[in-house]
C-alpha positions, 0 to 999 in steps of 0.5 A, a space after each residue: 362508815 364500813 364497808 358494806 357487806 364486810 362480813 360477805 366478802 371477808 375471804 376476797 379482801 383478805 386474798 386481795 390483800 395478799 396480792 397486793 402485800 409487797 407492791 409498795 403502797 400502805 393501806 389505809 381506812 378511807 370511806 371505811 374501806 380499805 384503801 390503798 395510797 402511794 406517797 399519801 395519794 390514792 391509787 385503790 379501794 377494796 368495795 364489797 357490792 351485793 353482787 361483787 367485790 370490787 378493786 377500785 381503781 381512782 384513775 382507772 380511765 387512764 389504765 391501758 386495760 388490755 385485758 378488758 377486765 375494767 369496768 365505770 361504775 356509773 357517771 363516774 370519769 377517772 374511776 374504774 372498777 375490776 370485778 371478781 366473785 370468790 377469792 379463788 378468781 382473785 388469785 387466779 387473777 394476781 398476775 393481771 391484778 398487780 400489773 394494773 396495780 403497777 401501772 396505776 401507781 406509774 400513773 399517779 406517781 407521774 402526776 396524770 389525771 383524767 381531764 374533767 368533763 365540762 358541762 360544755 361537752 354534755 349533748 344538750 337534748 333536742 328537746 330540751 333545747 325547744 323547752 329552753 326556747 318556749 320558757 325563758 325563765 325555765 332556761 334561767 333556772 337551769 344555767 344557775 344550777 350549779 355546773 355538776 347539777 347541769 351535767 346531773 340533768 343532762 345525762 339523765 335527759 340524754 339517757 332517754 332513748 325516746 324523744 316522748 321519754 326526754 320531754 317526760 324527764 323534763 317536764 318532772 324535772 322542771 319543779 326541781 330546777 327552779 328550786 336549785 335542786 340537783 337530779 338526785 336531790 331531795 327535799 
């Protein structure tokens, strides 16, 4: 697998590469992208995005962040991600860069990890609450799935900001359920 949009972001992962040179850490091909590792652990990975390039960090929740520049992609809960456009806001920004960096590498070094969400600590929907009620075997089905399949359809259920929304997620997501599939699977 190569990073997508390589050849776009060329001049930012060579600048990036220049800020981290000297910081101790060996890099890598990991997912193919550069990835950067301390003592065989992950501590970055260079991402090229249609819109951004990123420098991300797999323990980024733990980072202090006092300059505000991290970012979570997604669901994602220990990973964070620094954004720039151009290699010209990559050097402007080493100075900010290698001190997370730094920090990063103390934290893995240390042996830190961010606690892993249970499904318990997912809001479980009002709604979806009433359905588990009226269909028992509706209710059967979620508990089999899969703890990460669970914590899928929670978030996407809670995401809604409309009850009429959540009931409409779940009424969709309901032949999936009973067939084992997780939010994004397919057939």
């Amino acid at each position: 697998m190569e990073m997508v949009y390589r050849e776009r972001w060329e001049p930012e992962v060579a600048a990036m590469r220049r800020v981290l040179a000297g910081l101790g850490m060996k890099e890598e091909c990991k997912w193919g992208k550069p990835t950067y590792t301390v003592d065989g652990r992950n501590i970055v990975i260079l991402q090229g995005f249609k819109e951004y390039f990123g420098l991300g960090f797999f323990q980024g929740a733990l980072l202090t962040d006092s300059k505000k520049v991290l970012v979570q992609p997604g669901q994602v809960q220990a990973g964070r991600v620094m954004k720039f456009r151009s290699a010209k806001e990559i050097s402007a920004k080493a100075a900010t860069i290698k001190a997370y960096v730094r920090e990063a590498i103390a934290i893995e070094k240390a042996g830190l990890r961010v606690k892993p969400r249970t499904t318990s600590d997912f809001p479980v929907p009002e709604e979806l609450r009433r359905r588990f009620k009226t269909d028992p075997r509706f209710k059967h089905a979620f508990e089999a799935l899969t703890p990460g399949r669970q914590r899928g359809y929670l978030y996407h259920f809670a995401a809604a900001k409309q009850s009429a929304t959540r009931d409409a997620r779940i009424e969709r997501a309901m032949p999936a359920i009973f067939e084992g599939r997780g939010f994004l699977e397919r057939r």
